[in-house]
Each structure stands twice: as structure tokens, then as C-alpha cells.
SERO-4910 file (N, C-alpha, C, O; in steps of 0.05 Angstrom, whole numbers):
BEGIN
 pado doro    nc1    nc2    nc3   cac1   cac2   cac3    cc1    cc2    cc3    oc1    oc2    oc3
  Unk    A    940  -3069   3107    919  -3087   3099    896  -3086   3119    898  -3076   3142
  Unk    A    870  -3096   3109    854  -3092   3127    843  -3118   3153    841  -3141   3145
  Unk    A    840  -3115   3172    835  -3135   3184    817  -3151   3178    797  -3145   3166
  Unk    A    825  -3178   3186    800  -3200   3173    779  -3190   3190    779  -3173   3208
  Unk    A    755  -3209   3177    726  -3200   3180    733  -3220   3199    751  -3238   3197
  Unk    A    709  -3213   3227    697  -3233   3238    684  -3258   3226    679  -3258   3202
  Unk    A    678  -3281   3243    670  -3304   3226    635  -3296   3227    625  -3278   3241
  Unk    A    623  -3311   3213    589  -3309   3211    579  -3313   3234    584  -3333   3246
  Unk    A    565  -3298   3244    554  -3299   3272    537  -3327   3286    538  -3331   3310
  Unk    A    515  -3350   3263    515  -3370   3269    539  -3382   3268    539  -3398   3286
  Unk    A    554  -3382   3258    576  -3401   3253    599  -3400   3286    612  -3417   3297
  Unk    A    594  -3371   3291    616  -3369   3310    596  -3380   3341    607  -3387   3362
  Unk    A    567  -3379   3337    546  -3387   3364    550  -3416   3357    538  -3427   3375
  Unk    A    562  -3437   3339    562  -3454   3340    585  -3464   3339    587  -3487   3334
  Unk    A    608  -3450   3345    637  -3457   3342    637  -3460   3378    650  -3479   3385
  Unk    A    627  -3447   3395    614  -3433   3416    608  -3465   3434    616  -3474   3455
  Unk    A    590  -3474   3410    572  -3493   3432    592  -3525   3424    585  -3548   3428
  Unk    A    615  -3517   3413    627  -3544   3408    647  -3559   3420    656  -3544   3437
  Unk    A    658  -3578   3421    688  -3586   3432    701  -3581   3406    689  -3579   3384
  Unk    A    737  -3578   3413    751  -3578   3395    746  -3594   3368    728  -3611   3368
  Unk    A    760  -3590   3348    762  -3619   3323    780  -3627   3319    792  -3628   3297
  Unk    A    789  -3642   3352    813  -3651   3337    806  -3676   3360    783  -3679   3370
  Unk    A    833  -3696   3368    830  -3722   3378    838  -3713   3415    839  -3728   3435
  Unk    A    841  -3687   3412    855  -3688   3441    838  -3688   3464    814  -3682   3464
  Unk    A    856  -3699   3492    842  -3702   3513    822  -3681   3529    828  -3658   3535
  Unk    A    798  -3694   3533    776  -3652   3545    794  -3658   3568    804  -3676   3581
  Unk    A    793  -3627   3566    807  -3609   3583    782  -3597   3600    761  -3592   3589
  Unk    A    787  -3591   3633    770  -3590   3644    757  -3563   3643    771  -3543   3641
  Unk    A    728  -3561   3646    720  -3534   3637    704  -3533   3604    682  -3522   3598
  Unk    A    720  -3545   3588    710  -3549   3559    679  -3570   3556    667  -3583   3572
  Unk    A    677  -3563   3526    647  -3579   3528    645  -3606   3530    630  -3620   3543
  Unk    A    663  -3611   3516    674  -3652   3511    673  -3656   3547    659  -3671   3560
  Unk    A    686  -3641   3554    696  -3648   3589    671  -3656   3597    661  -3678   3604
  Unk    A    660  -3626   3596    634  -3629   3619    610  -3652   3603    593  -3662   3617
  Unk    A    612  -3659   3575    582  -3680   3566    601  -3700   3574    586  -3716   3585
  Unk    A    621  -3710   3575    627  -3735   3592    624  -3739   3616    615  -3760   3624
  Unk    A    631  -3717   3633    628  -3720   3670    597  -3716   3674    588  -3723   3696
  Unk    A    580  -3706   3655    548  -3711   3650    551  -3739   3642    528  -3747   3643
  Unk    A    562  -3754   3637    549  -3772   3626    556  -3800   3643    543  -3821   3640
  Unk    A    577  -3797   3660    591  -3805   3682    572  -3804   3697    559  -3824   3704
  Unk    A    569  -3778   3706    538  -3774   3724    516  -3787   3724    506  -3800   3742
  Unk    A    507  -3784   3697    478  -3801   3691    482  -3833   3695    465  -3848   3703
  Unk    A    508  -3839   3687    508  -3868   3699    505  -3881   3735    503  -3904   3742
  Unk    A    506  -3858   3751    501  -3867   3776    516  -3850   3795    511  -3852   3819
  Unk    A    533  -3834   3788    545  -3812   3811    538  -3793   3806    518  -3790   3793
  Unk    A    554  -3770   3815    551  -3745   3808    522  -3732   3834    511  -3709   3833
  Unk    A    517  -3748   3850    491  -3735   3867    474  -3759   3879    466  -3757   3902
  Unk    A    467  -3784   3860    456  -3803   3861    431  -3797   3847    425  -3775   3837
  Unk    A    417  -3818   3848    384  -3801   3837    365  -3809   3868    365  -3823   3888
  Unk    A    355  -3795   3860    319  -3782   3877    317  -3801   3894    318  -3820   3879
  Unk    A    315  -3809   3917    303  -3829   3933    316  -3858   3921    299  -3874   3912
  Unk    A    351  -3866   3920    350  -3884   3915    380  -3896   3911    378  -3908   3932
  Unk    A    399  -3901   3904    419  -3911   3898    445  -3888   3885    443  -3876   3863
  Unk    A    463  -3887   3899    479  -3869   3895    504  -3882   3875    499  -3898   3857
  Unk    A    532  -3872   3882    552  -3875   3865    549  -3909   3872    544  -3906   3896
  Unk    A    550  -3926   3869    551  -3955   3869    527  -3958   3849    530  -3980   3838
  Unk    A    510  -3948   3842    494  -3962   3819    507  -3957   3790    500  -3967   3769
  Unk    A    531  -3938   3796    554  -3936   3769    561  -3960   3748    569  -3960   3725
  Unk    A    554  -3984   3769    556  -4006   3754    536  -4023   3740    539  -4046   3734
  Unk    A    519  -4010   3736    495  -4017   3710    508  -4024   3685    531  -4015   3682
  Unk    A    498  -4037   3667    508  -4039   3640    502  -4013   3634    485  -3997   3642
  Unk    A    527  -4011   3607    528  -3983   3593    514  -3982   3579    516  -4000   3563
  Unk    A    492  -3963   3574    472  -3943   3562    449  -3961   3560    437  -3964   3539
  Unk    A    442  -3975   3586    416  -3979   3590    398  -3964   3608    399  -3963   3633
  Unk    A    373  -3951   3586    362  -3932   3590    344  -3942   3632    336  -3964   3641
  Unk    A    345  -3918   3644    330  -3920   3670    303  -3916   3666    293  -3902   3647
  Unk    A    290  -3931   3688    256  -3917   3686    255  -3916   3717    266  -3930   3734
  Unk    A    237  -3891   3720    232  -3880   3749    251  -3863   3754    273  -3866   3743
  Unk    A    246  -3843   3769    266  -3828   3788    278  -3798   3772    274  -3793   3748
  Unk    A    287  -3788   3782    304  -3768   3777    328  -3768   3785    330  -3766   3809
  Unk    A    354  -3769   3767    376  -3761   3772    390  -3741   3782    386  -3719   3770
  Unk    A    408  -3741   3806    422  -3715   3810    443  -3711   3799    454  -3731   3791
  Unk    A    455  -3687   3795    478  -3682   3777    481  -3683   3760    505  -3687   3762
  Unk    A    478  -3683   3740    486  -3698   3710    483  -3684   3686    500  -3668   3676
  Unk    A    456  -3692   3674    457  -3678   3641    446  -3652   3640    424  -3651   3629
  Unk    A    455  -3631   3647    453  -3606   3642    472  -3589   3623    468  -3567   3615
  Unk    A    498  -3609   3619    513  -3606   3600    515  -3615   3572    527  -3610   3552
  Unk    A    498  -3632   3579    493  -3645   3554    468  -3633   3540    470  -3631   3515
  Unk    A    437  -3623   3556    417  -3613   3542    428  -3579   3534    419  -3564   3516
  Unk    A    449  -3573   3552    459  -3542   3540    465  -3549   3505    450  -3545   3487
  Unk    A    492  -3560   3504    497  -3569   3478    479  -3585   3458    486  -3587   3435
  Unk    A    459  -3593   3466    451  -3605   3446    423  -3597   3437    413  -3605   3416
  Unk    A    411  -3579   3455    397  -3553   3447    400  -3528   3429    387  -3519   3411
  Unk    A    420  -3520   3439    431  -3497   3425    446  -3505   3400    449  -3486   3384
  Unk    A    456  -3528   3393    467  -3532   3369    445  -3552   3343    445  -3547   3319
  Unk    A    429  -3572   3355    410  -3575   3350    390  -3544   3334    378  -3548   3313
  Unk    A    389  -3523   3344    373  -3501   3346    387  -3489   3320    373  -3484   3300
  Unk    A    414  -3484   3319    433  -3476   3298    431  -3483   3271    432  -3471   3249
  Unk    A    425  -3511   3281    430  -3530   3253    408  -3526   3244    410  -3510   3225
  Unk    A    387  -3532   3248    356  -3523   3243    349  -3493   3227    332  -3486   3209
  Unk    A    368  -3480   3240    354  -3457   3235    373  -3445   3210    370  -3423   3200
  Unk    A    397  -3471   3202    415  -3464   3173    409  -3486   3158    430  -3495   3147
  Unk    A    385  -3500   3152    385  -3523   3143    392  -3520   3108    405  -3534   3092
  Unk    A    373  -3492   3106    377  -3488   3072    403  -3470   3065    411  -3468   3042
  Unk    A    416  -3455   3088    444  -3442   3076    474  -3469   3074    496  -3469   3063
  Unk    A    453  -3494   3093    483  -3511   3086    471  -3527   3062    486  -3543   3051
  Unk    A    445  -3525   3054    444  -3549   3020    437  -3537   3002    421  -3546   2986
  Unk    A    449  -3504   3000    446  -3481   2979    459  -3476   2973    460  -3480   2949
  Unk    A    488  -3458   2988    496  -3446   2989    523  -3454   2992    530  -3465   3013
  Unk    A    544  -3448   2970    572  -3452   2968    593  -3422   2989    617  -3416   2989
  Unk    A    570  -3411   3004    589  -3388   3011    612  -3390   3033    622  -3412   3038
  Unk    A    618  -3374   3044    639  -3380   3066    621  -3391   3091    626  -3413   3099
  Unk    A    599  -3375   3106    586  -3385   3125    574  -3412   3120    569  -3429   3137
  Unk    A    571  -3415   3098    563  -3444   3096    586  -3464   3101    585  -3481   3118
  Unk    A    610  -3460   3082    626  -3480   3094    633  -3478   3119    634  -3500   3129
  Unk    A    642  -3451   3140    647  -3451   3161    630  -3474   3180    639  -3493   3194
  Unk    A    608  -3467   3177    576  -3481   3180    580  -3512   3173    575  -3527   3192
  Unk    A    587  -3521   3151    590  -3554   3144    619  -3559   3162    618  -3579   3177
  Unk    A    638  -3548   3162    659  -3553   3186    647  -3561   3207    647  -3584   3215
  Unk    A    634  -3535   3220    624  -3550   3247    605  -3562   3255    603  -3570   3278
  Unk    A    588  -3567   3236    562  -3596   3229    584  -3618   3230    573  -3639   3233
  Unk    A    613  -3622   3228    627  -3647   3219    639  -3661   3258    643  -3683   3267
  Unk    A    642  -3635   3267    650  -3629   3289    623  -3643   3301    626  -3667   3307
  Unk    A    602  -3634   3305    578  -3637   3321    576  -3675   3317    570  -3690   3336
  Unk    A    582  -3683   3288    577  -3706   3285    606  -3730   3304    601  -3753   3313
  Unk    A    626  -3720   3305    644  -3725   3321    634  -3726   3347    632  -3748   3358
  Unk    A    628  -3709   3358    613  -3710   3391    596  -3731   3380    610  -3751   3384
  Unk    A    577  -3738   3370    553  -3740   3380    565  -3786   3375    558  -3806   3387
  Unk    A    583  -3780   3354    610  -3807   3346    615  -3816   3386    608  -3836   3398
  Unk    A    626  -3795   3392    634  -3808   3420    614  -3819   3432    610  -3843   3437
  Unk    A    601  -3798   3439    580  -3804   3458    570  -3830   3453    567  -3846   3472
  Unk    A    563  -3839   3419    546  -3873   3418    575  -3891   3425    572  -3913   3434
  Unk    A    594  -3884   3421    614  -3914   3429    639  -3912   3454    658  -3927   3460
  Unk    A    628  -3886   3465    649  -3889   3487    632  -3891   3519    639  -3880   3540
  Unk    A    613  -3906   3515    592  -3918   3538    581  -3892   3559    579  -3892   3584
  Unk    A    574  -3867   3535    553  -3852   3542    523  -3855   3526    505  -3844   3536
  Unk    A    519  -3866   3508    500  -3871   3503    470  -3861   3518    451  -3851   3506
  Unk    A    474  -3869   3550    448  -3877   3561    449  -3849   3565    425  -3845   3561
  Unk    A    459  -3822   3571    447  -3799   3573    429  -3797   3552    406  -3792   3560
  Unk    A    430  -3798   3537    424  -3794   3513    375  -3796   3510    358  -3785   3497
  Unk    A    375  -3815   3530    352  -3830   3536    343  -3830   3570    323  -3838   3581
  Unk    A    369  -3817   3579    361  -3804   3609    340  -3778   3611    343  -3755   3601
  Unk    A    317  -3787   3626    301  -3770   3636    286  -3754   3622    265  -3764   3612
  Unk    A    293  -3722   3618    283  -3705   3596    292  -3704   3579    280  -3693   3561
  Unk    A    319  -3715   3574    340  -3717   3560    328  -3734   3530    333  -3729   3507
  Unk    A    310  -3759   3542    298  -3770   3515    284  -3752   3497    279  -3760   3474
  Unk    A    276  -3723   3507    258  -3723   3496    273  -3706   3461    261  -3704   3439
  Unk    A    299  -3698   3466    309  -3691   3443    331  -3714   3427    348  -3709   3410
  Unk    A    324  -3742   3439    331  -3756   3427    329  -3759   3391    348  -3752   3377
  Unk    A    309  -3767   3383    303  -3756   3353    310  -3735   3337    315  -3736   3313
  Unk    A    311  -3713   3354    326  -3697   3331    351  -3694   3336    361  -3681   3317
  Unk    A    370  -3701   3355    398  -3706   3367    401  -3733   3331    419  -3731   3314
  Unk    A    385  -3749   3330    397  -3774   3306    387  -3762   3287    401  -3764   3267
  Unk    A    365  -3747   3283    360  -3739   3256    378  -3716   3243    381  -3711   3219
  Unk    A    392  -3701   3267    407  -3691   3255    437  -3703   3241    452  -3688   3227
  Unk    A    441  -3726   3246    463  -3741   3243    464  -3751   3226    486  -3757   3216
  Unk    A    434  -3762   3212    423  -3776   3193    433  -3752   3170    452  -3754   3155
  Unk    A    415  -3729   3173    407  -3707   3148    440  -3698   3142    446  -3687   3121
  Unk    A    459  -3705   3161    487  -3696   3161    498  -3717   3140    520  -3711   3130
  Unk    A    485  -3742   3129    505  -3750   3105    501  -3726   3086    520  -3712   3080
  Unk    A    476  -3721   3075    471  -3710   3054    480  -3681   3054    495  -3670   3037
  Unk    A    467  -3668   3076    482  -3635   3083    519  -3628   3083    535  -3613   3072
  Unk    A    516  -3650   3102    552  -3643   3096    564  -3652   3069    578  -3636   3055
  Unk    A    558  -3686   3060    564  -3694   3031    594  -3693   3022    606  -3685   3001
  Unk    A    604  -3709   3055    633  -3719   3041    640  -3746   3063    635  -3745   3087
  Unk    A    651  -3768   3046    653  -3789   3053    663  -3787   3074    650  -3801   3090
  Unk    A    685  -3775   3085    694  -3786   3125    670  -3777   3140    665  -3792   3159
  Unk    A    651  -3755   3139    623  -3749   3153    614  -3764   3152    601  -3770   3172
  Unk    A    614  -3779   3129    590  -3796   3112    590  -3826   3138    571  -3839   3147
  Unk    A    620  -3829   3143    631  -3862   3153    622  -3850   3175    620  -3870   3189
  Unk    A    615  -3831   3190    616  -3827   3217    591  -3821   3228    586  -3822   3252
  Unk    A    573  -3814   3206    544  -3814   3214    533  -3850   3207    511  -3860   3212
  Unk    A    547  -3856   3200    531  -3880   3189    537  -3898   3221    523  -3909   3239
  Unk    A    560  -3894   3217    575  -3908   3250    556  -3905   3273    549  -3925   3286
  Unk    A    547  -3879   3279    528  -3866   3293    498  -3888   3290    487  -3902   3307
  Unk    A    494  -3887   3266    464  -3896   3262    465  -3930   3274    451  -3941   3291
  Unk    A    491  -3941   3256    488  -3968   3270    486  -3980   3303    470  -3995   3315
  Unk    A    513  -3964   3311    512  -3963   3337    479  -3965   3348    469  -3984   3359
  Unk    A    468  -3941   3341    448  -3933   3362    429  -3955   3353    418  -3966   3373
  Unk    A    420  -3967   3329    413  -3988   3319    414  -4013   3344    396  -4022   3356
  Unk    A    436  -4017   3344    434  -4042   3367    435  -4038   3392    437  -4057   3408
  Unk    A    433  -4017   3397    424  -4007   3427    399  -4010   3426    388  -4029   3436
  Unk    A    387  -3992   3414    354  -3984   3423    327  -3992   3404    304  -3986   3409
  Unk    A    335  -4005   3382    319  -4008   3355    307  -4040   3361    287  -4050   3349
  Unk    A    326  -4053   3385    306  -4090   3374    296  -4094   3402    307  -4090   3424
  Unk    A    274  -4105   3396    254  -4116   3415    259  -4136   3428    242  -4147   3442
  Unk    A    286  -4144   3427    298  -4171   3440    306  -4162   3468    323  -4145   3473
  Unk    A    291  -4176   3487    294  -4163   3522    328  -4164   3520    342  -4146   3530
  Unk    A    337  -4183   3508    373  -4183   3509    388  -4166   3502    413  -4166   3505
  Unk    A    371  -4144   3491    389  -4123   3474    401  -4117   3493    393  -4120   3516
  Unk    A    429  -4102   3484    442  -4076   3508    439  -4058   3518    454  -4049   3535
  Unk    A    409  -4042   3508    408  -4018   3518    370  -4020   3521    358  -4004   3535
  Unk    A    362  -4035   3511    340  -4034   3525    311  -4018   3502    306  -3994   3501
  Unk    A    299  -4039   3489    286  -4021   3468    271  -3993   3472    257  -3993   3492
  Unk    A    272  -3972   3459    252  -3946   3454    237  -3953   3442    240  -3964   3421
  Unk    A    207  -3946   3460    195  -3950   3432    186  -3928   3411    183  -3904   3415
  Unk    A    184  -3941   3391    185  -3925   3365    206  -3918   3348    207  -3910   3325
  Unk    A    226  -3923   3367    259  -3924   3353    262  -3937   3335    278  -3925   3321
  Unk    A    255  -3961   3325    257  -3976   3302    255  -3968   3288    273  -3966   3271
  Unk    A    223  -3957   3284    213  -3953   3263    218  -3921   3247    212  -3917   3223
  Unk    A    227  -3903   3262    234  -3891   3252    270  -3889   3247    282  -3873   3232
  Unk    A    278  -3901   3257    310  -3891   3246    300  -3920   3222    299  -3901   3207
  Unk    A    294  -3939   3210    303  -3945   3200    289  -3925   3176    304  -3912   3161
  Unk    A    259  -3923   3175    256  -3902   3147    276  -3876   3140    280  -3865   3119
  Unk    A    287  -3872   3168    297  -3840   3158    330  -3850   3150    339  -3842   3129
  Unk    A    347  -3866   3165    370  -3878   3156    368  -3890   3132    380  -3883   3112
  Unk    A    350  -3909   3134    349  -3927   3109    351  -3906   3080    369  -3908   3063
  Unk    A    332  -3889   3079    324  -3868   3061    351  -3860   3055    363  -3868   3035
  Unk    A    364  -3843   3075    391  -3833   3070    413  -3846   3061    431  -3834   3048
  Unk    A    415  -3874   3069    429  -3893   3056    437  -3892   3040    460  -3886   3033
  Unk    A    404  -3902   3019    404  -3908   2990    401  -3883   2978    405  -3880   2954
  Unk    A    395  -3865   2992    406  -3837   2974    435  -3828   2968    444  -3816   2948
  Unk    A    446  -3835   2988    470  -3829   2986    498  -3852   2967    521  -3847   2959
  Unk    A    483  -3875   2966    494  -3900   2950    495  -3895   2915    505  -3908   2897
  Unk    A    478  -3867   2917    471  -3871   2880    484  -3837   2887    473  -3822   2871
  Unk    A    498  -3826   2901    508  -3786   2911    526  -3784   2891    539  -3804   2887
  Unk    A    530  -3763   2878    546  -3751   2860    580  -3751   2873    601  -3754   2861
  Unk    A    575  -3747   2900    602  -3741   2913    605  -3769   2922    624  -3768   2938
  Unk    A    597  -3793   2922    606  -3816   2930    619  -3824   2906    602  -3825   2888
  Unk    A    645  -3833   2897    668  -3850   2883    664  -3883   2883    684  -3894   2891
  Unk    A    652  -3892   2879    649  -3924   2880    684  -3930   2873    693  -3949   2887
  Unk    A    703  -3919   2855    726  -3927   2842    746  -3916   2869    768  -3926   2874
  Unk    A    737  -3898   2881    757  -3884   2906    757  -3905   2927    738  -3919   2930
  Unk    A    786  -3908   2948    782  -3925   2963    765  -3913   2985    749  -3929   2995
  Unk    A    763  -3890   2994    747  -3885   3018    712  -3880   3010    692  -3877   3023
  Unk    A    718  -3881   2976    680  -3886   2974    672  -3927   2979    655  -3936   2994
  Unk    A    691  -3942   2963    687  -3968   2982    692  -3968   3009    680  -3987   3020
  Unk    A    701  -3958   3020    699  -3957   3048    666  -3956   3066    654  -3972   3080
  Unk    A    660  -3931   3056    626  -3925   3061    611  -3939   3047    588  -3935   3054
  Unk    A    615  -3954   3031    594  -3974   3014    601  -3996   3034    586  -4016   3035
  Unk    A    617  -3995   3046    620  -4017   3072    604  -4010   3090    585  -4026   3094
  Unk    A    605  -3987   3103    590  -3980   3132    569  -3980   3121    551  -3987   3135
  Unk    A    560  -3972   3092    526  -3979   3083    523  -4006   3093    509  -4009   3113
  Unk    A    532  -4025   3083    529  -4057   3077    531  -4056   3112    509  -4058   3123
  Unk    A    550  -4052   3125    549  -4054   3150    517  -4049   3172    505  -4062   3189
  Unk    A    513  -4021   3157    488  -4022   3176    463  -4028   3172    445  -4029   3189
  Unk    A    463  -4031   3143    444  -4045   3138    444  -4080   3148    423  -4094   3150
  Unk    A    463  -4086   3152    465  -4117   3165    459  -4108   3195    453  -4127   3210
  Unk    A    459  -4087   3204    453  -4081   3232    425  -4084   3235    413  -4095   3253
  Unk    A    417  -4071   3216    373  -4069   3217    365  -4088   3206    341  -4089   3201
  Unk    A    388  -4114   3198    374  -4134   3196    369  -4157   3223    356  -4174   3236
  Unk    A    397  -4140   3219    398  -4164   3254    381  -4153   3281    381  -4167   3301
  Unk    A    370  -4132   3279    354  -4116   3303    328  -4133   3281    322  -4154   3292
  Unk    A    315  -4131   3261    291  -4142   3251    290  -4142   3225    286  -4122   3212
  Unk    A    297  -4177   3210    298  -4176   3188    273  -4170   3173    274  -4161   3150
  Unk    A    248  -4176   3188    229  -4173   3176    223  -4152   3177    206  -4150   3159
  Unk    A    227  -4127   3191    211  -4097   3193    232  -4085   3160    222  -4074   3140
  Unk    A    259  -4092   3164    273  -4074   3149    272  -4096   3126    294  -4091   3116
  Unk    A    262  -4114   3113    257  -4121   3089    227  -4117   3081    221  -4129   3060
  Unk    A    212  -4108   3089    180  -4101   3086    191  -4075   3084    201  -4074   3061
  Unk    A    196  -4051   3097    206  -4028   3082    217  -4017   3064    212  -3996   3052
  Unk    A    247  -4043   3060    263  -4039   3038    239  -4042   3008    241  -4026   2989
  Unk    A    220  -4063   3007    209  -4071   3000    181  -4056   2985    175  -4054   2962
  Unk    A    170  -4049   3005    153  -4035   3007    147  -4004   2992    129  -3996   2977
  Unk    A    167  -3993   3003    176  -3955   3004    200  -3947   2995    201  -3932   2975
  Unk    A    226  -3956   3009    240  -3953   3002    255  -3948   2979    259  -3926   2968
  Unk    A    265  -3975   2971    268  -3987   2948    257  -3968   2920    270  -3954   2904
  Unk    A    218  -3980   2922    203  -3963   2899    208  -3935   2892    212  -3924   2870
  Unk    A    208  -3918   2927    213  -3887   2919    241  -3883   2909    250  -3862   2916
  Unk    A    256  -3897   2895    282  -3896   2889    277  -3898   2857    296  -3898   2842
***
């Protein structure tokens, strides 16, 4: 018989830039490993930052964004991965919402994977790399890719896990309330709620969503769920949208 083919060459540069897909512990050396001990870092060890407070400022609240300074040690593991896979996804946007072939599913596999990292990172109190330093500045397309991941990938456990993603980051960085936990971005509001919101209600009326299946009520939950999140960050921004745009372009 003949030997199997190699896998698709994006597919295998992005198998490359991933952690495993499964639940197990990073192992040191691996990518999961190193964007956690980045992210460990960015919270206050790993070097200290620039002229100022070393491993004892570890105890900041989790994933509230810093201003001033430069960090030592830290997210270089995290802008590797999330550049180069970021870069991937981008550059297969129309072979994964075209294309039934093998590189594509290989490709929607590890878009499911990417969405799993990116799962940890908002709820296992890395968050604040995320908004560390230069690191903000691929903030946006780090969620937009998470967002475009209901529809690209287009199966309900992705579906529960990007949405998870959106809320989370929702009450971190989206309300203007000095109380929040993580400390508002600005402009974060206003765009995750048009581009979430959008995906939402696109995905509420999706051919592959089951309203009669239990794991399609499931995600009609994390809908209802995060949409109660952008109400509670600002009922009034996300009912003047729903209102407004939303809604009508539907």
C-alpha cells in the first residue's frame, strides 16, 4: 500500500503553533506550558517590570490591565502563538467557509483547538496578558477570531466555547464601571458587542443549530447568557444596537 500523504502544509504550520486537544496537564517545553508561565510572568514575576516592583506585585487582581512600564519576562510566548496562528487563520478564511475538503476540516479541527487555548486563557486568570503592553495591540483580532469561529467552525460545542470566551471577556473589559475586574478598554464595548452580537443572532436562526437537540438548547443558553452579560456591562448601549442595527439587519 502506499504511504499516507502528508497532512496540508497550513494545517500542519498550525498543528505546529498549538497545544494538544485534549484536557491534559502542559508539559514543560509545550505551547499551553510556556502561554501560562507567560502569563504567570506578566502577572508580576518572571524578571519584574522596568524600574519597579518585582515578584510580590504577583498579587494584583487577576487580569487587570497595567499602565506604564515594561515587563520583564513574560509574553513572548504568547505573541509567538498568537501571531502566527492568528496569521493562519486569516490567510484560510475562505478554504474553512467553502470548502468541504480534507485541509479544511483538518483546518476547522484546529480552529476548535485554537478556540480552547484562547477558553483558558479568559477563565484560568490569564486574561491580563492578553492587554499587557504590545500584547494589546493584537487584542482584537485574538476575539475576532473567536467570534468568526461560531460561524467558520459551525458546530455547537465550538459554538458554547466561543460564546463562553465572548462573555467572559465582556465583564472584564467592556463596562465603564471603575468596579469592573479588569479595568475598561477603551473601545472594547463597542465593538465586541456589534461583532458578537451580530454572530449571535446569526447563529440563533444557523442551519446547524437544533433548537429540538439538547446541546442546541444548551447554546441558546450561553446566547441568553451573554447577552444578559452586555446587558449587565450596559443596558443601554446593547439595547440601542439591538435596536437600532442589529435586530433590522436580520
Amino acid at each position: 500500500d502506499a504511504p499516507p500523504s502528508p497532512p496540508p502544509r497550513a494545517a500542519a504550520e498550525l498543528h505546529d503553533c498549538l497545544p494538544p486537544p485534549d484536557d491534559r496537564l502542559p508539559r514543560k517545553g509545550d505551547v499551553r506550558h510556556r502561554a501560562e508561565r507567560a502569563g504567570r510572568d506578566a502577572a508580576g514575576g518572571g524578571g519584574g517590570r522596568q524600574g519597579g516592583v518585582g515578584r510580590g506585585d504577583a498579587r494584583e487582581p487577576d487580569d487587570q490591565p497595567v499602565q506604564g512600564g515594561q515587563r520583564g519576562g513574560g509574553a513572548g510566548a504568547y505573541e509567538v502563538v498568537v501571531t502566527g496562528v492568528l496569521t493562519l487563520l486569516d490567510a484560510n478564511k475562505l478554504l474553512l467557509s467553502t470548502q468541504a475538503s480534507q485541509e479544511a476540516r483538518e483546518l476547522r479541527d484546529l480552529y476548535k483547538v485554537w478556540v480552547q487555548f484562547v477558553h483558558g486563557v479568559a477563565h484560568l486568570g490569564l486574561a491580563r496578558v492578553c492587554v499587557d503592553g504590545a500584547n494589546a495591540a493584537s487584542l482584537r483580532p485574538l476575539v475576532s477570531s473567536v467570534i468568526e469561529g461560531i460561524g467558520l467552525i459551525a458546530e455547537v460545542s465550538a459554538a458554547k466555547s466561543c460564546v463562553q470566551v465572548v462573555s467572559r471577556l465582556a465583564s472584564l473589559w467592556a463596562s465603564d464601571s471603575p468596579a469592573a475586574a479588569g479595568g475598561a478598554v477603551p473601545g472594547f464595548r463597542d465593538f465586541l458587542f456589534e461583532a458578537a452580537g451580530r454572530a449571535v443572532l446569526q447563529a440563533c436562526v444557523a442551519e446547524w443549530v437544533n433548537p429540538k437537540d439538547a446541546q442546541g438548547l444548551q447554546l441558546y443558553g450561553e446566547f441568553a447568557a451573554c447577552q444578559r452579560a452586555f446587558d449587565k456591562v450596559s443596558s443601554e448601549a446593547w439595547a440601542s444596537l439591538l435596536s437600532a442595527r442589529l435586530l433590522p439587519a436580520m
